[in-house]
C-alpha positions in Angstrom: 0.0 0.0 0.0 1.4 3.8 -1.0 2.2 5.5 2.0 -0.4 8.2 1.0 -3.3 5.9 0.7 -2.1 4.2 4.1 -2.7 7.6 5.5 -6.4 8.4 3.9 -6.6 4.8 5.5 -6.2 5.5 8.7 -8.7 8.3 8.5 -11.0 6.1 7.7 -10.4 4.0 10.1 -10.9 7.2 12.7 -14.1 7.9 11.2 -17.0 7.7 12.9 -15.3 5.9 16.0 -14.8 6.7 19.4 -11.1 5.9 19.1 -8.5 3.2 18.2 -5.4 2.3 19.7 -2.0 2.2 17.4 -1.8 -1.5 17.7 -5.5 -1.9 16.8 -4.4 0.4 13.8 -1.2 -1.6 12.8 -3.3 -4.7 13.1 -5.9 -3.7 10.6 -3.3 -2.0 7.9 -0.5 -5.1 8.8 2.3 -2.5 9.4 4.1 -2.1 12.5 3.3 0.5 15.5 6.3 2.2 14.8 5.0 2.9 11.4 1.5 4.4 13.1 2.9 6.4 15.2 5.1 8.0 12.7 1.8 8.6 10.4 -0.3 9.8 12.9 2.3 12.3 13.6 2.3 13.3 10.4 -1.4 13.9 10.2 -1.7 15.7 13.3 0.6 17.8 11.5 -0.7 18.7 8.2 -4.0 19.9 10.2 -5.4 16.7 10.1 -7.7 16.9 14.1 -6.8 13.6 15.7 -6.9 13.6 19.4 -5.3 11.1 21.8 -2.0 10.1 22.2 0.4 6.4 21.9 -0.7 4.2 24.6 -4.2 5.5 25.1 -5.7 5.5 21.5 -6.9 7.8 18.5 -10.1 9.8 17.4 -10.6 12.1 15.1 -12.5 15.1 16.6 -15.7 15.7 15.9 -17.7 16.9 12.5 -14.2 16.6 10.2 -15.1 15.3 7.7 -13.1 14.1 4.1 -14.4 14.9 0.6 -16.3 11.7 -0.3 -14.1 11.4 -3.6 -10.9 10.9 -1.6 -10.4 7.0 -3.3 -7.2 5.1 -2.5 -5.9 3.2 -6.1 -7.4 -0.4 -5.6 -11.1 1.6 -4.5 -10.5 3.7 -8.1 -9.7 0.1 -9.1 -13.0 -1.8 -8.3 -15.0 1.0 -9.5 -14.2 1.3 -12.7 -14.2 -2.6 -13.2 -17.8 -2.4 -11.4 -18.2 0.4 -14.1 -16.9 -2.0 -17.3 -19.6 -4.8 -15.8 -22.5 -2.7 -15.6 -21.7 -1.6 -19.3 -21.1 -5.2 -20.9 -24.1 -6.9 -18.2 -26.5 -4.4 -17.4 -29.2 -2.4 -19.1 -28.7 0.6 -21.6 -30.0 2.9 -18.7 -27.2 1.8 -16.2 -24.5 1.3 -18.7 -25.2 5.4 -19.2 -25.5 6.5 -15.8 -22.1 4.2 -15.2 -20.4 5.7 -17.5 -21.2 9.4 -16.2 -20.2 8.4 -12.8 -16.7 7.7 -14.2 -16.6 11.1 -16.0 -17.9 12.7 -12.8 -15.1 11.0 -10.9 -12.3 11.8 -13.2 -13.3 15.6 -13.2 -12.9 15.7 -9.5 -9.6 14.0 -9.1 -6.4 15.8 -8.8 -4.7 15.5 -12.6 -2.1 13.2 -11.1 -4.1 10.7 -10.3 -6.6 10.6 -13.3 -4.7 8.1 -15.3 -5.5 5.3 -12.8 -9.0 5.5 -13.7 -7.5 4.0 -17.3 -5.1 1.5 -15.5 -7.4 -1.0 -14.7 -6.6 -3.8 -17.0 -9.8 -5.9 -16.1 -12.3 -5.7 -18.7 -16.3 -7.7 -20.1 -17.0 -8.4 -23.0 -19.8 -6.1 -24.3 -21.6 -8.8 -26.1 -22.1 -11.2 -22.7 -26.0 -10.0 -23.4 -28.5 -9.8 -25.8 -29.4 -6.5 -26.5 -33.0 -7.3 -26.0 -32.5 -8.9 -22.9 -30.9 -5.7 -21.7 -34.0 -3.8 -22.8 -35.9 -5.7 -20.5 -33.5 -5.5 -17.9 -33.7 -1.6 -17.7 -38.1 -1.8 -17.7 -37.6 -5.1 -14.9 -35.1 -2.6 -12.6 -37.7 0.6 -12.9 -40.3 -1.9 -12.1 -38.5 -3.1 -8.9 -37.3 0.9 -8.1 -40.9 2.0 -8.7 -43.0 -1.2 -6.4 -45.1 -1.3 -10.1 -46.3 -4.9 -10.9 -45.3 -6.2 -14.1 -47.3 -8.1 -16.5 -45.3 -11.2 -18.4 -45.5 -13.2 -21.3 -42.9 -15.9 -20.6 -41.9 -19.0 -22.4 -42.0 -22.0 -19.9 -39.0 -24.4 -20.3 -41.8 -27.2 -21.5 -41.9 -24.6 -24.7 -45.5 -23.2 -23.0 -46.2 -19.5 -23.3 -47.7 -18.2 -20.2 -48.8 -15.0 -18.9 -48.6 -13.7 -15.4 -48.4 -10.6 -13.2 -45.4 -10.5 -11.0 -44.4 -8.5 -8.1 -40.9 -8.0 -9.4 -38.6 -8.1 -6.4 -35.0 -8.5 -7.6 -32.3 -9.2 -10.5 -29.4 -12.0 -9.9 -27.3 -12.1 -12.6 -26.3 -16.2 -12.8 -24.4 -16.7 -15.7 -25.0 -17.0 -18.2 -28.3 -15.4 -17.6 -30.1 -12.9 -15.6 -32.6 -14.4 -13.5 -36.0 -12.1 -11.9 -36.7 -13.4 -8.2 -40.7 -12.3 -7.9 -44.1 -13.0 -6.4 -46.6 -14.9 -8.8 -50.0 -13.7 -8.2 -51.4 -16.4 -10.8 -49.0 -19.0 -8.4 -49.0 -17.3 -5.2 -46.0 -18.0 -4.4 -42.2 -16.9 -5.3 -41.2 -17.7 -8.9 -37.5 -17.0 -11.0 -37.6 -16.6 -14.5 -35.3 -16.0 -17.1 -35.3 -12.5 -18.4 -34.2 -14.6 -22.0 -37.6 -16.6 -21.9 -39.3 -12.9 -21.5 -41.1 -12.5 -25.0 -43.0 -8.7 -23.8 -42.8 -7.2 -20.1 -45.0 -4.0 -19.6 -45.3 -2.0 -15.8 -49.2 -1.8 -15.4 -51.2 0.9 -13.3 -50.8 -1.4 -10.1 -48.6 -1.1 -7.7 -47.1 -3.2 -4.3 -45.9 -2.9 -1.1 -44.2 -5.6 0.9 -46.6 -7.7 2.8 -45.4 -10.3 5.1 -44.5 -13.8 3.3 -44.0 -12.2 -0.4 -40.7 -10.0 0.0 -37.4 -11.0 -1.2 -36.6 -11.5 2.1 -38.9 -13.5 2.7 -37.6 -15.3 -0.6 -34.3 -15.8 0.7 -35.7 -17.0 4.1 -37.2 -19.9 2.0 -34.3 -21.1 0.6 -32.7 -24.5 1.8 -29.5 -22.8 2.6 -31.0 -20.1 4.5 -34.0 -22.4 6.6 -33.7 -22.3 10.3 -31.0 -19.0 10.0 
């Protein structure tokens, strides 16, 4: 870890606690005391308000605050390969708002750092989905944002063609599909289907609210893996 993003670490680590000693520090960034001493030194100062002192433990005093873009490399890192995901995976509508997140990033970072945004050399390939399955992914996610039920016409994998209203109540992506976790109203009870299988998906004038045994977590709660957690 660069020394400069081992002190935006320690910050972090400050943040929002009532105080940490220097070995609790050292433990979590696997450097020695010595080391956390020196750092904290060096914070105290630049201006940086940490209070306390070696042997009795660290804070930072209360209401500072970092800008929220202050990223260390590998966080710069993951979001830009979260970035390249959503664009090869996801919808048109968040492969867009992705990619202005990036440009919103990169405007805000010191010069000096802006090429790491372009060092990540992690990439998807942008054909992983059918373009029409990503149209129904971006209708499916405004469905879930919005509590609107949806209503289906779905190929059944015995080549049937049903149709169904659906409490939509989450996307997995399990390659190589995506998969919609809802709430059958013609089953009553939770159903997946394969956003592929989806021939037409429209949001109708309804809408939903959780109600106990039909929310995703009570989904998950049915689950053979997750029974008696």
């Amino acid at each position: 870890m660069r020394r400069a993003d081992r002190l935006f670490q320690i910050i972090e680590h400050l943040r929002g606690r009532a105080s940490l000693t220097a070995r609790e520090l050292a433990q979590r960034l696997e450097v020695s005391e010595r080391t956390i001493y020196r750092d904290v030194q060096d914070l105290m100062t630049s201006g940086v308000p940490i209070e306390g002192a070696a042997g009795v433990g660290y804070a930072l005093r209360r209401g500072f605050d970092l800008p929220p873009i202050m990223f260390d490399a590998q966080e710069l890192e993951a979001l830009v390969v979260s970035a390249r995901l959503v664009q090869a995976l996801g919808g048109a509508g968040l492969a867009d708002a992705a990619q202005r997140a990036l440009h919103k990033i990169e405007a805000v970072l010191p010069p000096a750092r802006r090429h790491e945004l372009a060092a990540a050399r992690l990439y998807a390939p942008p054909q992983a989905v059918n373009p029409r399955t990503t149209e129904q992914l971006d209708l499916l996610r405004r469905a879930i944002a919005t509590r609107h039920v949806v209503a289906l016409e779905y190929t059944r994998e015995d080549g049937e063609r049903s149709r169904r209203e659906l409490r939509p109540l989450a996307i997995v992506y399990w390659p190589p599909n995506w998969l919609m976790t809802a709430w059958c109203e013609l089953r009553s009870d939770f159903r997946t289907f394969r956003t592929d299988r989806i021939h037409s998906a429209e949001l109708t004038a309804r809408t939903f609210r959780d109600e106990p045994g039909k929310s995703f977590d009570d989904f998950l709660r049915s689950l053979p893996d997750c029974r008696g957690s």
